[in-house]
C-alpha positions in Angstrom: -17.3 4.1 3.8 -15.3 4.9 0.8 -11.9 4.8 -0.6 -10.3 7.4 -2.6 -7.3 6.7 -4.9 -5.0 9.8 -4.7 -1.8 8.0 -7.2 -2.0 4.6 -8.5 1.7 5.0 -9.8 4.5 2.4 -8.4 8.4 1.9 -9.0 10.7 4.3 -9.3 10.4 5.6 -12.9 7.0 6.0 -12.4 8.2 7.9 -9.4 9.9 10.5 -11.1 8.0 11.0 -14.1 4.8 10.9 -12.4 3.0 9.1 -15.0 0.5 8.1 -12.2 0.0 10.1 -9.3 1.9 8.5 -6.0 -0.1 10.4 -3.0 -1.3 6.7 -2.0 -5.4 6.2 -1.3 -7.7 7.7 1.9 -10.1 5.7 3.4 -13.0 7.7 4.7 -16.1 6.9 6.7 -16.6 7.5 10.9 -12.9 8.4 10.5 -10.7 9.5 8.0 -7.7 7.6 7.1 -5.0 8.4 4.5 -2.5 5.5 3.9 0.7 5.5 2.1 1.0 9.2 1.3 4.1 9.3 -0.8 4.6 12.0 -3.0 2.3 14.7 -4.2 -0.3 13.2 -1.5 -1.2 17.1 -0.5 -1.6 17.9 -3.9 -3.3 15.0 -5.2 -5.9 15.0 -2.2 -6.6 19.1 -2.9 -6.9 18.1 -6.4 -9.6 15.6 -6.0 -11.7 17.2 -2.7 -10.3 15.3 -0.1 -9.4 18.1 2.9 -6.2 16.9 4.7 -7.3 19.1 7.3 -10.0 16.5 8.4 -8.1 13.6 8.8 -7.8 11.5 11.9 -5.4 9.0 11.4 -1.9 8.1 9.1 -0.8 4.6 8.1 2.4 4.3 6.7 3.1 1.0 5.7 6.9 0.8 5.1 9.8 3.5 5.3 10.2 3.7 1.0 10.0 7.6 -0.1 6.8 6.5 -2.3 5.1 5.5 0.8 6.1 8.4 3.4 7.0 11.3 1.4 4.3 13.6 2.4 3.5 12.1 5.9 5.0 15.4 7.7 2.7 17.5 5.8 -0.2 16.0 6.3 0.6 15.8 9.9 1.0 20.2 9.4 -2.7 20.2 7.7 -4.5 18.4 10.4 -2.0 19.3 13.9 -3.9 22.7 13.9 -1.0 24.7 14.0 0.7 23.1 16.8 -1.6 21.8 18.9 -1.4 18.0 19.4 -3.8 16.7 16.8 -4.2 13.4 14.8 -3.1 9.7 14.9 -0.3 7.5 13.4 0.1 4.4 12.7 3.4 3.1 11.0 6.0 0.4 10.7 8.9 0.7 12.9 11.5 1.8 10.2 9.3 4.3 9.7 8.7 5.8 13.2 11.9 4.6 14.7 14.2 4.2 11.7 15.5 1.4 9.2 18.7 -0.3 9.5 20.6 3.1 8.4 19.3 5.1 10.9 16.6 6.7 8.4 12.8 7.5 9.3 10.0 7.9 7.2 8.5 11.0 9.7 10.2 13.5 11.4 10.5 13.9 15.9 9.3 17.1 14.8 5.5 15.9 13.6 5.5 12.6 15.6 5.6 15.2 18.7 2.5 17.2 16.8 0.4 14.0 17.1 -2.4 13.4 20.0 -0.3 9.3 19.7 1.1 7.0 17.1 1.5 3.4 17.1 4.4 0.8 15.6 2.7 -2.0 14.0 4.0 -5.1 13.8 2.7 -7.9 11.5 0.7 -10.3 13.2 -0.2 -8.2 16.3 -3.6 -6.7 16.0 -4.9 -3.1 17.1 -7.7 -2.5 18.2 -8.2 1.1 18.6 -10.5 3.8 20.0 -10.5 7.2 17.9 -12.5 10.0 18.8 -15.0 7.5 20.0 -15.0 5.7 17.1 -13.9 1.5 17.4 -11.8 0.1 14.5 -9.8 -2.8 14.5 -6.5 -3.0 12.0 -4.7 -6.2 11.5 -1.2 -5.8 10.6 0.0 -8.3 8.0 3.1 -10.2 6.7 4.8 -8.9 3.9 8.0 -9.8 2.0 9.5 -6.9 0.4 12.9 -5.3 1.1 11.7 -3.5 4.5 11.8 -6.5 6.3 9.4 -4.2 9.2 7.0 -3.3 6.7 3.3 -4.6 6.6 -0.2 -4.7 4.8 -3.2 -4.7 6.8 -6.5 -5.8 6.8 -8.6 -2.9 8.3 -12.1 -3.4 9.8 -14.3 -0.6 10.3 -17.9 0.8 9.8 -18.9 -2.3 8.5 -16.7 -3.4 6.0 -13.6 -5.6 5.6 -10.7 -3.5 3.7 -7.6 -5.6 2.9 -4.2 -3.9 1.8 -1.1 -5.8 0.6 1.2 -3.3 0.8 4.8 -3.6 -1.7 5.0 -7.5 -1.2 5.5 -10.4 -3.3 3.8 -13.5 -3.2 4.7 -16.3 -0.3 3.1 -18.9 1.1 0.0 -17.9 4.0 -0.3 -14.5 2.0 -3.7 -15.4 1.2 -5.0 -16.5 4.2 -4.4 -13.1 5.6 -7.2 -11.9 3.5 -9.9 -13.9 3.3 -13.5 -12.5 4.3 -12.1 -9.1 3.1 -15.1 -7.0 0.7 -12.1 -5.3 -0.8 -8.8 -6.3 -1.2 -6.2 -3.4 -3.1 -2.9 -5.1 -4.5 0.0 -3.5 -5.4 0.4 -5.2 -8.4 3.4 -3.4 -10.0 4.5 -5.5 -13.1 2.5 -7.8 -15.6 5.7 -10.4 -15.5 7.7 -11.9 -13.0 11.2 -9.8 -14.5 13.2 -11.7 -11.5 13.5 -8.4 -9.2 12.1 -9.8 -5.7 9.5 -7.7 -3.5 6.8 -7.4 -5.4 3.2 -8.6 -7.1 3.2 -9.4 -10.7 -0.3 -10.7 -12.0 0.2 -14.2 -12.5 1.1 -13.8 -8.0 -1.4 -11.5 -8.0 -4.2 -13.8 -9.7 -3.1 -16.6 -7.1 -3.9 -14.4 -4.1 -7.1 -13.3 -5.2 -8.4 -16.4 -6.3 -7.0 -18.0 -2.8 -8.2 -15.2 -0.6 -11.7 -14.7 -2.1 -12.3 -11.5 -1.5 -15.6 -9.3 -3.4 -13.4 -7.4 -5.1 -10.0 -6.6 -6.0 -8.3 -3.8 -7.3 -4.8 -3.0 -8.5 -2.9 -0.1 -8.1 0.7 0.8 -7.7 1.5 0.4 -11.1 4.8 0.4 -12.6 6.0 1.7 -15.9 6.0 -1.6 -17.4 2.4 -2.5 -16.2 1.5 0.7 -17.3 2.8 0.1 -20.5 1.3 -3.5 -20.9 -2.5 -2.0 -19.9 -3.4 -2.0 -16.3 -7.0 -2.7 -17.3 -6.3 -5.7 -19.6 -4.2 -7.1 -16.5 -7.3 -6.9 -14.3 -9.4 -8.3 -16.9 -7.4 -11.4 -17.0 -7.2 -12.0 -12.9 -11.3 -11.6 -13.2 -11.2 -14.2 -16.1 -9.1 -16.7 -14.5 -10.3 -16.2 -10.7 -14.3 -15.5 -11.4 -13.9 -12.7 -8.8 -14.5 -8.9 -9.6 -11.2 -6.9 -10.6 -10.6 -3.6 -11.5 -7.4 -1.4 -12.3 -7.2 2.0 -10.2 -7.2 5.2 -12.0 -6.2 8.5 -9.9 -9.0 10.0 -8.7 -11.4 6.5 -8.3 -13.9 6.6 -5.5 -15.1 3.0 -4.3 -18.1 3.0 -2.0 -17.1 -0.1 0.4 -20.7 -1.1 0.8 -21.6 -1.3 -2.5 -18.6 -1.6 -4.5 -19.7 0.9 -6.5 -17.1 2.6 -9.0 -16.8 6.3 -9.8 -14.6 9.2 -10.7 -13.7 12.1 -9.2 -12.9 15.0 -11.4 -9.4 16.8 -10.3 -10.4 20.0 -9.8 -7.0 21.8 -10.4 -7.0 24.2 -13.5 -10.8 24.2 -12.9 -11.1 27.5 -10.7 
């Protein structure tokens, strides 16, 4: 199994200057999994070789644009023009609506899916896709979609933990232990007093609490990206003892062997 970072970018002015991509990771291995696909997701997974047309499965953690931009198409490249196709899994805002009345995904595509799912934090799912068995763990978040949710996914093998926007609380870390790799959205290298999200000296306290092999940080704000991404993940190696590593658009983890690479975006290259 191996996960793909399509955007490591976070916050809004990252967002709109698109510093960092912001298409959100995929998962792949028995099935194939894209999570948080805000925008540019279609581009960024043509630019680095990942065919939307072979998913299986959606997760959309929370309804924020960044995180459920390009849901709908996605759901076009794999519904196989307009036969029921694909799975989704997302937080109630984002299936049902927020507060407002807003959704993350359209009737339109929810009705082009084979079935979706709500999670809700807490209550695990254990699944059955295409004959293949996974088990995702929805977990607690704090972060201004109160329905929102990080998971701890369990497939193939391997233990893949996800925190989601969140900031630090008590019982976060317990969620994650035993995970081989835990991803953080660590947006900011201080705490700048705006609630809802990692900084690293939070983030360096949840790794070192939930132990996992490694840990890697993506969802990068302009300031992080500004302070050094990679000098932040050096110091929450230094001061937990535990692997860390900054995402870069384009990375490819193997989950077995936590092997690092890059891909090579391939647009501009025909």
């Amino acid at each position: 199994m191996e996960i793909v970072f399509l955007g490591t970018g976070g916050g809004r002015f990252n967002l709109v200057k698109q510093i960092r991509k912001t298409g959100g990771f995929r998962i792949n291995g028995s099935l194939n999994i894209h999570v948080d696909p805000g925008p540019g997701a279609l581009f960024s997974s043509l630019d680095y070789g990942q065919d939307a047309g072979k998913l299986d499965l959606i997760i959309a953690t929370h309804n924020h644009i960044d995180h459920t931009n390009d849901a709908g198409l996605l759901v076009e490249a794999f519904s196989k023009y307009g036969k029921k196709n694909g799975f989704f899994i997302g937080a109630r805002s984002v299936i049902k609506g927020d507060y407002k009345g807003d959704k993350g995904i359209s009737n339109y595509h929810l009705d082009s899916l084979e079935k979706y799912w709500i999670a809700e934090a807490g209550k695990p799912l254990s699944l059955e896709i295409r004959g293949k068995k996974f088990t995702i763990m929805p977990t607690k978040v704090k972060h201004e979609d109160k329905e929102g949710f990080g998971f701890v996914l369990e497939m193939d093998g391997a233990r893949i933990g996800y925190t989601s926007d969140t900031e630090y609380f008590e019982g976060i870390p317990e969620q994650y232990r035993g995970c081989d790799v835990l991803i953080l959205n660590n947006l900011k290298p201080n705490n700048d007093g705006v609630p809802g999200h990692l900084f690293t000296d939070t983030a360096i306290k949840l790794v070192k609490e939930a132990a996992p092999k490694l840990a890697v940080m993506t969802h990068l704000g302009l300031t992080m990206l500004k302070a050094g991404p990679e000098k932040e993940a050096a110091r929450i190696e230094k001061e937990t003892g535990i692997r860390a590593i900054s995402a870069l658009d384009g990375m490819k983890i193997d989950a077995a062997s936590l092997s690092v690479s890059q891909i090579e975006a391939r647009r501009g290259k025909e």
